[in-house]
C-alpha positions, 0 to 999 in steps of 0.5 A: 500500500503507497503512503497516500493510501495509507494515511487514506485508510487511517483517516477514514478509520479515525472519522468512523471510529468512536471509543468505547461505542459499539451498536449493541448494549454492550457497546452502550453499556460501556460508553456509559460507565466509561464516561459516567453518564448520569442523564439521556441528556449527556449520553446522546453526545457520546452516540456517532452522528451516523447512528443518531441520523437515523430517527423517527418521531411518535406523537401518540405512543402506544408504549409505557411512556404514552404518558409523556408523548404528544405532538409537541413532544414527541417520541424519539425512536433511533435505530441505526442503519440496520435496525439491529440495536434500536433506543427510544426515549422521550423528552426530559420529565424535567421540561414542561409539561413535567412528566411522572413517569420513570426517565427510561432509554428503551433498547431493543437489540437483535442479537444475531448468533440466536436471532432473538430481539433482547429488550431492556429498560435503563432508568435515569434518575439525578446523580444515579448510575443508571447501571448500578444494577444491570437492566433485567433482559425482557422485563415482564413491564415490555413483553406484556406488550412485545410478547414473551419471544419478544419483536418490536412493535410496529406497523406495516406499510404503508402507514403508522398511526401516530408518526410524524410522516404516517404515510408512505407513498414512492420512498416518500413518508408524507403529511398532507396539506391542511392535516392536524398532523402537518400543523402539529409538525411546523409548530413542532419544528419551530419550536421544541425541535431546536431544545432538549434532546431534540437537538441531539438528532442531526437536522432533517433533509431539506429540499430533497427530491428523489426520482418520485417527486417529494415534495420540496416546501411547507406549501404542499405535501410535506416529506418527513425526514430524518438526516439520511432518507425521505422513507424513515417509517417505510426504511424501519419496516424493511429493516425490521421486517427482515430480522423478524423474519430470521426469528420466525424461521427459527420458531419454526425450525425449533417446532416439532412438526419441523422434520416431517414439515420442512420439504412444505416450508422449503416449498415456500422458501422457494416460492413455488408455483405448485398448488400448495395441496400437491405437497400433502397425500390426498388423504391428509384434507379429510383425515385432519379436517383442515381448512382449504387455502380458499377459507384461509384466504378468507378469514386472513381478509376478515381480520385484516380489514378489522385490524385496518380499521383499527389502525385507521381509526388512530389515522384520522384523528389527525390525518382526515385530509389524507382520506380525500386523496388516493395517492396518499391514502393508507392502504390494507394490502391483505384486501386485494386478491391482484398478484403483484408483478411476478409474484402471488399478492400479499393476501395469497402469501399470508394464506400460504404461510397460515395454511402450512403453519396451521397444518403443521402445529405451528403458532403465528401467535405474534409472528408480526410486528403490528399492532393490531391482532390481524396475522399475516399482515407483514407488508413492506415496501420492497416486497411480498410476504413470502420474502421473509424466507427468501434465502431460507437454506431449509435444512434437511432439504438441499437443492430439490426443486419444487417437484421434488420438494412436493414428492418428498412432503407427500412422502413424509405426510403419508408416514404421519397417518 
């Protein structure tokens, strides 16, 4: 390597590293100790700039600080370039309106040896190490909610409830003209935006355009952003959606019907054209008296428009403008029945996976990340629900083709009987 390289190579080293930070608890743990941090106030400073321009902000919470949050003070969420070590906080309960609630970081780390999500609570408090007694792992306070195999909780595509940006269309997270929310935002922006830990978070993007046209000014649509991109709440749903799908897989793989299922679940991994009934013996309908994949399809569609619903009833408190305008409309992807382009549409993905999980034994209890109690519902917006086994090496299945795979599930589910 020639000296201008090298003096290259260290520099850029230099500019990236940050002592004594890594992107997971321990990393954070280490940063507080080390630096003695006593408030959220003093620890934001100590986190790179590169993790920190990752945000987005919630204006009604559903989380144990819901309390504490409104449109003036919103909830932060950070969550770094890959989703994988998440931190969310509120404002300082010191600040007006003063809050009675306990001054929480909330973390959720996916720990990638185990595909699990780790979640934690580090209470800050005047002059207290916040780590005199290490934070409990999935404190029954957040698996109430999160569930006891924990995933974060958030919505699918293409819309979230009480986020500043609560619509996404085109890479663009938007608030319509004349909505509650857009009004909430300015004064938001002009106001507590440049105090407290606000000004902790690098400034948003101004003036950007992508290939899809994101509005520029105040004066029309408005695109929330953070420091990196015009999509923060399409861009955390892509992210989380991927590693949730790693947890699933290993529930699934840990499920004992799992070696007599595993040619159906590698059927699905490959998205196979097959009708799903090739991969089970003709006998096994009426032996198990299970549902078709019709009726599965049906009562996906039932409870996704009840959870769309719910979810949109939270929408319109502040966004009934955004109602008027199909391009920044929310929709419920479980209600149309139209493939995608080259692929099975959402609603038909969801049945598949319902009906094999259901004729295997296997709970999807909590499987997705939504709020609402709709299952199935993993939209995103760079693929179809079956992405969520993209690349899935099954084990135990090697490189069979979609025939093969359904000769060898209709083998094995013959030995069941």
């Amino acid at each position: 390597m020639s000296g201008r390289k090298y003096l290259t190579a260290i520099v850029s080293i230099l500019l990236l590293a940050h002592p004594g930070w890594a992107l997971n608890y321990a990393g954070l743990a280490k940063t507080i100790r080390d630096n003695k941090v006593r408030s959220i106030d003093d620890l934001l400073p100590l986190l790179p700039e590169d993790y920190r321009k990752y945000y987005t902000l919630v204006y009604h919470s559903r989380s144990l600080q819901a309390g504490a949050v409104s449109p003036e003070w919103p909830r932060i969420i950070l969550y770094g370039a890959d989703a994988k070590f998440l931190m969310a906080f509120t404002k300082n309960p010191k600040t007006e309106p003063v809050s009675q609630l306990e001054d929480a970081l909330e973390t959720i780390e996916f720990i990638d040896a185990r595909s699990v999500f780790q979640l934690r609570r580090i209470v800050f408090a005047p002059g207290r190490d916040p780590l005199a007694t290490e934070p409990e792992i999935n404190p029954v306070q957040c698996t109430r909610c999160h569930g006891t195999d924990p995933r974060p909780n958030w919505d699918p595509y293409n819309f979230w409830p009480g986020v500043y940006g609560s619509v996404s269309r085109d890479g663009c997270s938007t608030m319509q003209e004349g909505s509650q929310e857009l009004k909430n935002y300015v004064a938001f922006l002009t106001g507590n935006r440049k105090r407290d830990r606000y000004q902790f978070l690098p400034p948003e993007m101004v003036g950007q355009r992508n290939n899809s046209g994101c509005p520029q000014t105040l004066d029309h649509d408005y695109t929330f952003s953070n420091a990196v991109r015009t999509d923060p709440n399409a861009h955390l749903t892509s992210l989380l959606f991927r590693l949730n799908s790693r947890r699933i897989r290993r529930l699934i793989t840990a499920s004992p019907s799992f070696p007599t299922f595993k040619y159906l679940w590698a059927g699905l991994a490959k998205n196979c054209r097959n009708d799903v009934e090739e991969f089970f013996p003709l006998h096994y309908a009426a032996d198990n008296k299970f549902t078709d994949l019709g009726a599965t399809r049906q009562a996906l569609k039932h409870s996704s428009r009840r959870g769309y619903t719910r979810r949109l009833r939270v929408f319109q408190t502040s966004n009934t403008g955004s109602l008027t305008d199909p391009n920044r409309s929310p929709l419920n992807f479980l209600d149309d029945e139209e493939p995608l382009v080259g692929q099975a549409s959402q609603l038909e993905s969801a049945a598949r996976i319902q009906f094999v999980a259901r004729r295997a034994g296997v709970s999807t209890w909590r499987w997705e990340t939504g709020f609402s109690d709709s299952r199935g519902d993993f939209t995103t917006p760079d693929g179809a629900t079956l992405d969520m086994f993209r690349n899935w090496a099954v084990p135990g299945t090697g490189n069979m083709d979609c025939d093969q795979l359904a000769g060898k599930s209709v083998e094995a589910l013959s030995k069941r009987r």
